[in-house]
RODORO-65669 format. One record per residue: x, z, y of N, C-alpha, C, CB in turn; residue in one letter. Coordinates in steps of 0.05 Angstrom, whole numbers. Each point is the difference from the previous one (the first is absolute). Glycine has a CB too. Layout:
BEGIN
   n.xx   n.zz   n.yy  ca.xx  ca.zz  ca.yy   c.xx   c.zz   c.yy  cb.xx  cb.zz  cb.yy rest
      X      Z      Y      X      Z      Y      X      Z      Y      X      Z      Y    a
...
***
This chain:
BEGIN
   n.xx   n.zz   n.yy  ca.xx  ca.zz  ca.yy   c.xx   c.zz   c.yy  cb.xx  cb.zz  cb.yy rest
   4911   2880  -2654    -23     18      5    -19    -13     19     28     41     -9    x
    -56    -27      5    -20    -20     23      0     19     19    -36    -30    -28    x
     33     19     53    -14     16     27    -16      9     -3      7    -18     23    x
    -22     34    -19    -30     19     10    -11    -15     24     18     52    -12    x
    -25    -66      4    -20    -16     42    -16     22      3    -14    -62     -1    x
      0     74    -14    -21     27      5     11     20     26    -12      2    -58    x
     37      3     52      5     21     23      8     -3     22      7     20    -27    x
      6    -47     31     12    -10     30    -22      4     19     32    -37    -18    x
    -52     28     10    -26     -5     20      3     10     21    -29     -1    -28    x
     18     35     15     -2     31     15     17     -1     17    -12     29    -34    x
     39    -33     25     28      2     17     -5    -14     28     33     -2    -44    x
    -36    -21     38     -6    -23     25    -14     16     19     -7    -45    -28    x
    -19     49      8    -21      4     32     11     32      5    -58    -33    -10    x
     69     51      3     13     23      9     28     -5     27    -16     19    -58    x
     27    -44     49     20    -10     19    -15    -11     22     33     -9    -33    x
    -60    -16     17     -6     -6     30    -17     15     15      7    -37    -11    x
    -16     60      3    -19     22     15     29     10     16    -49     19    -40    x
     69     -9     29     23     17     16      8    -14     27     20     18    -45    x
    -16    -47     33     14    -21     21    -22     -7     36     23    -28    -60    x
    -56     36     47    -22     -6     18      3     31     16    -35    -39    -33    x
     40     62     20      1     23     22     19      4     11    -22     19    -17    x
     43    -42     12     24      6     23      1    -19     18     29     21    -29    x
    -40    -49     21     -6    -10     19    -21     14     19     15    -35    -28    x
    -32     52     26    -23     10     16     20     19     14    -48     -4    -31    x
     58     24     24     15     16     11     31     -6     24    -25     17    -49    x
     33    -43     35      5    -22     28      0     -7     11      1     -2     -1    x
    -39    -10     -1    -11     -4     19    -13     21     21      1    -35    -30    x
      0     58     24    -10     29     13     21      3     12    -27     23    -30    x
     54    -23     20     23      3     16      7    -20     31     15     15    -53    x
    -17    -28     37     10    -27     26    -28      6     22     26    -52    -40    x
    -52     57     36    -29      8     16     16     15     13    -46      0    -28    x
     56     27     23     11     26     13     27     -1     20    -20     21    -45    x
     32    -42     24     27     -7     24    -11    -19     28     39     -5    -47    x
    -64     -5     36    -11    -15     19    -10     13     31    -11    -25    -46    x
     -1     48     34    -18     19     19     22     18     21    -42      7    -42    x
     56     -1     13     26      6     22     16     -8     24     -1      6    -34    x
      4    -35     22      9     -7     24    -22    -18     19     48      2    -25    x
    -73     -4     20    -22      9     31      0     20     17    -27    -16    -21    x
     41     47     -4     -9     20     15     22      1     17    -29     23    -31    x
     52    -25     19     25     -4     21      3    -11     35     10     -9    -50    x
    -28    -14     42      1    -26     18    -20     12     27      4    -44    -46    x
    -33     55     29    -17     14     17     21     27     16    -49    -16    -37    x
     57     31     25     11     11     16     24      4     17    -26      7    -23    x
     42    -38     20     19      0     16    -10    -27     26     39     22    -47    x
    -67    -22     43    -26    -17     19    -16     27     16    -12    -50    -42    x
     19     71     32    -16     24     10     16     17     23    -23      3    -49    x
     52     -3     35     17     11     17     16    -27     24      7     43    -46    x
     -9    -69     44     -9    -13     17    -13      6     30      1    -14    -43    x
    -27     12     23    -21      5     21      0     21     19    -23    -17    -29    x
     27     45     15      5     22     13     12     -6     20     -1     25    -32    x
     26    -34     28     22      5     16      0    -17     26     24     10    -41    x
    -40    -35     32     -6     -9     23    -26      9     14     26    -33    -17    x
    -40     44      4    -24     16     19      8     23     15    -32    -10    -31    x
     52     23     23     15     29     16     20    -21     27     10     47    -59    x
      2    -66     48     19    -15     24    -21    -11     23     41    -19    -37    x
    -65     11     29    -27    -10     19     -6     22     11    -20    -35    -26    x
     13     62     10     -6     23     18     20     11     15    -31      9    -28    x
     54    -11     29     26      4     17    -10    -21     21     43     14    -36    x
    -47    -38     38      7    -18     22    -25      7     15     30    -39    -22    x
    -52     30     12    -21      7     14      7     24     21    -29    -16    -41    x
     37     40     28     -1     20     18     21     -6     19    -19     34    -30    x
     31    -40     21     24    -13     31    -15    -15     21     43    -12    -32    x
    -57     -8     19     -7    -15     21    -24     20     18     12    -51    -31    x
    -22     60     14    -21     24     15      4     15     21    -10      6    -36    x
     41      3     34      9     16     16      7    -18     22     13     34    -34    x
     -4    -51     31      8    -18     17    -25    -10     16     41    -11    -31    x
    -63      4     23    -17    -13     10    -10     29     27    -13    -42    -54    x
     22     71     39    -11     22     16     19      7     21    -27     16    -38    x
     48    -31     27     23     13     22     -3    -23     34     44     17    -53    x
    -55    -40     45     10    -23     14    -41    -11      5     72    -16    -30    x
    -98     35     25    -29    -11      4      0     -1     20    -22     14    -28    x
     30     12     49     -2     -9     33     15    -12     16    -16     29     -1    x
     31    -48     -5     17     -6     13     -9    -17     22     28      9    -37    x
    -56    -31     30    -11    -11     15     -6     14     22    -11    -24    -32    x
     -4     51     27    -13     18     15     20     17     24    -33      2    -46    x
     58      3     26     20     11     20     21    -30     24      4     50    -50    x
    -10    -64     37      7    -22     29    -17    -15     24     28     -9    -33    x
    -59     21     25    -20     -6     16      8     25     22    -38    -26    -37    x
     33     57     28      7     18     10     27      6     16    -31      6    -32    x
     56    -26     24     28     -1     14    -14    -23     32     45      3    -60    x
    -60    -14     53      2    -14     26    -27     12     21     26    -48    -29    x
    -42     70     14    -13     28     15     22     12     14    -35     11    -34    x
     50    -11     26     22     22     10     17     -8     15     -1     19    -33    x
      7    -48     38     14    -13     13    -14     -5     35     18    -19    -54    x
    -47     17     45     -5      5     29     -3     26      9    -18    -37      0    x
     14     61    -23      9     19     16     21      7     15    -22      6    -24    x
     37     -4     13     20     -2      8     10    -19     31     -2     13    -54    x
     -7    -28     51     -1    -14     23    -17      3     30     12    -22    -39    x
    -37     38     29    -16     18     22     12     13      5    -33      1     -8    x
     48     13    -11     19     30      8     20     -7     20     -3     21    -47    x
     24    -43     49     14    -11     12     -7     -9     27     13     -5    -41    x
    -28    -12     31    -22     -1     36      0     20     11    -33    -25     -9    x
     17     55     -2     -7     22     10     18     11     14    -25      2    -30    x
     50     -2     22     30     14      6      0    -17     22     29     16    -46    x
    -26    -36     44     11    -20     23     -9    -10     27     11    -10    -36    x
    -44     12     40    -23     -3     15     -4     30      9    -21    -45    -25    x
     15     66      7     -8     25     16    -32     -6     -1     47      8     34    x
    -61    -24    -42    -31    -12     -2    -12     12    -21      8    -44     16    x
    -22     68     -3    -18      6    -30    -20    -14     -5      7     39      2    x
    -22    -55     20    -25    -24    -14      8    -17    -11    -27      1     28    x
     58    -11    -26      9    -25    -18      0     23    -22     32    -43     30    x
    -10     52    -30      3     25    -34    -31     -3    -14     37     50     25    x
    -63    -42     -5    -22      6    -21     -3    -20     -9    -22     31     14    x
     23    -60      6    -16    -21    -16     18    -15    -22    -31     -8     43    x
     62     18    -42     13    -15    -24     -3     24    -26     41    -33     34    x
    -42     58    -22    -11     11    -33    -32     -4    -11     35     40     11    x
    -50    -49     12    -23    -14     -7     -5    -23    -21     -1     14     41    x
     19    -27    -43     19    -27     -7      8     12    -26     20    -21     49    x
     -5     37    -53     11      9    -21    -25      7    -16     45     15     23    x
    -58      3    -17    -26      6    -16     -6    -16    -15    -16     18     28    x
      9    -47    -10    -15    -17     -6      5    -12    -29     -4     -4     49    x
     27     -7    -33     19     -8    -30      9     18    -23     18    -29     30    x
    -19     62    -27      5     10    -21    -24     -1    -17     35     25     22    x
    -64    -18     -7    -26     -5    -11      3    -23    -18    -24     19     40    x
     26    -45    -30     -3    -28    -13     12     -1    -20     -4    -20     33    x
     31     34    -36     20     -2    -22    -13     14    -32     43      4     44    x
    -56     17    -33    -13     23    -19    -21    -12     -6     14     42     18    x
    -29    -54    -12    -29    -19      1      9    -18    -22    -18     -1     54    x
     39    -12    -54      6    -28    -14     15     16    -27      8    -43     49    x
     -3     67    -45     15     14    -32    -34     11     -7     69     25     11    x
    -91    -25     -3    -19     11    -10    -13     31      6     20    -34    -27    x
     -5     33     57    -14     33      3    -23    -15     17     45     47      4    x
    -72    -22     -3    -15     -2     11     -9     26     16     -4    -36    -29    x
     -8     35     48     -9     23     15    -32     10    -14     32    -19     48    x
    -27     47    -52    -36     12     -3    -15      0     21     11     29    -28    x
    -35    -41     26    -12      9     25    -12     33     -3    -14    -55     12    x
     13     64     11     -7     28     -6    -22      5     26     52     18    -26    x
    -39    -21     51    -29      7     24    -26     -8      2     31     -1     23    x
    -59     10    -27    -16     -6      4     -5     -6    -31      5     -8     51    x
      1     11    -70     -2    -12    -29    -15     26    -16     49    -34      2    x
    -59     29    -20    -15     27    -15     29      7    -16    -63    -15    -11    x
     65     43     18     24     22    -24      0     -5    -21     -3     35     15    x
     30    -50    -31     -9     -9    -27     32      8     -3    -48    -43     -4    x
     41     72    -19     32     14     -7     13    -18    -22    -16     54      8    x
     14    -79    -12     12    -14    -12     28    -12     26    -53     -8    -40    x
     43      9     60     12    -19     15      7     20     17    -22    -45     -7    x
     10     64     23      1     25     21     12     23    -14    -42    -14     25    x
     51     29     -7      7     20     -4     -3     20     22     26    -24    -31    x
    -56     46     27     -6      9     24     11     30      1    -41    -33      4    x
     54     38     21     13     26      9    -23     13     24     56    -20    -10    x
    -75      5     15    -13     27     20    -30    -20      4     53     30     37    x
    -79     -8    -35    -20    -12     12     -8     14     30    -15    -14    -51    x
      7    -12     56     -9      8     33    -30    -15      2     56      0     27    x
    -68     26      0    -24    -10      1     -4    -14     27    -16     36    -32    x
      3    -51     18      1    -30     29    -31    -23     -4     72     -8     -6    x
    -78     -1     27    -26    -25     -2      8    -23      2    -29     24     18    x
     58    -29    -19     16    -23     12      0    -10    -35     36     17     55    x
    -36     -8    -77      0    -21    -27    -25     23     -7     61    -26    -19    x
    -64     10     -2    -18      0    -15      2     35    -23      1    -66      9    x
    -12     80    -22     14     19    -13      5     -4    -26    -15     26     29    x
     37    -22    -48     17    -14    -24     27    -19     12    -50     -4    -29    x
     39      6     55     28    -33      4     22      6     23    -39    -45     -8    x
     51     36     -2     26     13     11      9    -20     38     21     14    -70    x
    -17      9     82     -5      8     30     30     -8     16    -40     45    -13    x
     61    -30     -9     31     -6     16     12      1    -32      3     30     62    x
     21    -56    -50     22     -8    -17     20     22      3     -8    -50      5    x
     21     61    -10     29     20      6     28    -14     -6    -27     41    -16    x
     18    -56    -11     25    -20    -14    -16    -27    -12     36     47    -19    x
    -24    -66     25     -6    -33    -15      2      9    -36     32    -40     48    x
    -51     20    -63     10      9    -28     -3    -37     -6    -22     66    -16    x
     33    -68     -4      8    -34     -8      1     -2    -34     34     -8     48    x
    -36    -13    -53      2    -13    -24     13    -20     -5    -31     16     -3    x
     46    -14    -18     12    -24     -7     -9    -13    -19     32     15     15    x
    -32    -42    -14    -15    -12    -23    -26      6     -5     38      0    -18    x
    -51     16     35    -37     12    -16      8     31      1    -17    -43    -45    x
     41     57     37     -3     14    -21     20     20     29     -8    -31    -66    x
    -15     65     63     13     11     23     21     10     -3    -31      7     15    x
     55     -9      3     22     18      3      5     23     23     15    -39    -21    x
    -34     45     36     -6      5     22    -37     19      2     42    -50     12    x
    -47     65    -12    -24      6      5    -13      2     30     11     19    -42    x
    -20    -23     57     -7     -2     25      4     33     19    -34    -45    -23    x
     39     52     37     -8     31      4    -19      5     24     46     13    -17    x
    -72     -1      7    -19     -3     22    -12     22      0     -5    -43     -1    x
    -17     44     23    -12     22     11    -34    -18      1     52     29     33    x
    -70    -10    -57    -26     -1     -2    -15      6     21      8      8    -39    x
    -28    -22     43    -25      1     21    -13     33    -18    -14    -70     16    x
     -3     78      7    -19      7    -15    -26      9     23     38     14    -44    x
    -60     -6     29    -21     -4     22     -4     24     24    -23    -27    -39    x
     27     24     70      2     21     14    -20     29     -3     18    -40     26    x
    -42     21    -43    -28     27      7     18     18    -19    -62    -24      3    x
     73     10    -21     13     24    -20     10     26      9     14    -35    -22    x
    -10     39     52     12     15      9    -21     12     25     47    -24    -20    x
    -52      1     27    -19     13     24    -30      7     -1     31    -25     23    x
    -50     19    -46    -22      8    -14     17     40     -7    -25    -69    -27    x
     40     73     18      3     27     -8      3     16     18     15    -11    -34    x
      2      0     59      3     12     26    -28      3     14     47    -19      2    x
    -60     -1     -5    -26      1     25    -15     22    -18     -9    -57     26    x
     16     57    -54    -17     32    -20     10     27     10     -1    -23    -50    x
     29     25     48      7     20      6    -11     19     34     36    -27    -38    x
    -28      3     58    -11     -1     30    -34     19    -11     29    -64     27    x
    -54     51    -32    -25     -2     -4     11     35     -1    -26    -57    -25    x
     27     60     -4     -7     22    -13     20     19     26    -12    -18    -63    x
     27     18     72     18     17     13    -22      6     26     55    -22    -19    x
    -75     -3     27    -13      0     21    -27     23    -10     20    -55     18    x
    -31     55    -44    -23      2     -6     12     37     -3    -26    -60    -25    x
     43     66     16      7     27      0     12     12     23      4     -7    -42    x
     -4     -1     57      6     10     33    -24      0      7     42    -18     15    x
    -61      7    -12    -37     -5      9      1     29    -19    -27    -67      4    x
     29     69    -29    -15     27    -17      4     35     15     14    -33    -51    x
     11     25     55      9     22     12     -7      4     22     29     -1    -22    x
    -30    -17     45    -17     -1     31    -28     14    -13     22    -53     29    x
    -32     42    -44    -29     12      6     -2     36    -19    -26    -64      4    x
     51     67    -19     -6     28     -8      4     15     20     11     -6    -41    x
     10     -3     62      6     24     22    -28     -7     19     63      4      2    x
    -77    -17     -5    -19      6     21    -29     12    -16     25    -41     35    x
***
């Protein structure tokens, strides 16, 4: 019997059409196993990271604390050897019976406690003789006086200071203010008290 060559053809290209969508579909597969394991990789690079960004935010704060537990320490051994001559005035004091030595070694002490506070960044407000500025002052009473000027403050009560610029301390003072304020109303009152005593003198006569 003869072959049919007529019908194989179809067959072929039906096989090689089948054989080309599984290769495609293979190649889709193997793409997907591919992504997969990026996505894998990314996230075991994610949980990585994390983990070491939470262990960095652990240390950091350790050292933080640490840096807060142990910032003054400079400051507190400048201040141990403040105290050391106190202490040592005090000793004198006991031992001498000398209160002008006593004043001038707590004089001494001052000095050096001042210097110590100076070099950590405190500063003193000026406040006497200065115009009232409630940024820096803090006024509890006005008085009338010609000795300052009126707005500006007359008496200190308490020192106020800053550290770094920035106040911790407000000054406590006592405002000027101008005397006529007081004595222009008095020399009114006087007048008129005068001018109605004269009214009455002349009704009884």
């Amino acid at each position: 019997m003869r072959s049919r060559p007529g019908k194989k053809g179809p067959r072929k290209k039906k096989v090689a059409r089948a054989e080309k969508k599984v290769e495609i579909l293979l190649n889709e597969l193997e793409a997907l196993k591919t992504k997969a394991r990026e996505r894998e990789q990314f996230l075991d690079q994610l949980q990585r990271t994390t983990a070491d960004f939470v262990n960095y935010q652990k240390r950091a704060q350790r050292e933080a604390q640490e840096w807060q537990r142990y910032a003054i320490s400079d400051l507190v051994a400048e201040l141990l050897r403040v105290l050391d001559h106190f202490q040592q005035a005090l000793q004198a004091a006991e031992e001498n019976r000398d209160f002008d030595k006593f004043v001038q070694g707590v004089k001494i002490v001052e000095g050096d406690f001042l210097k110590v506070l100076e070099q950590a960044g405190l500063e003193p407000i000026e406040a006497l003789g200065r115009p009232f500025d409630p940024a820096l002052h803090e006024a509890i009473a006005q008085e009338a006086t010609d000795a300052y000027p009126p707005g500006t403050v007359s008496q200190q009560m308490q020192k106020g200071y800053k550290l770094h610029g920035r106040v911790i301390r407000a000054a406590r003072v006592v405002v000027a203010k101008a005397p006529t304020e007081v004595g222009v109303a008095s020399e009114e009152e006087s007048a008129g008290e005068s001018k109605e005593k004269e009214s009455e003198s002349d009704a009884h006569l």
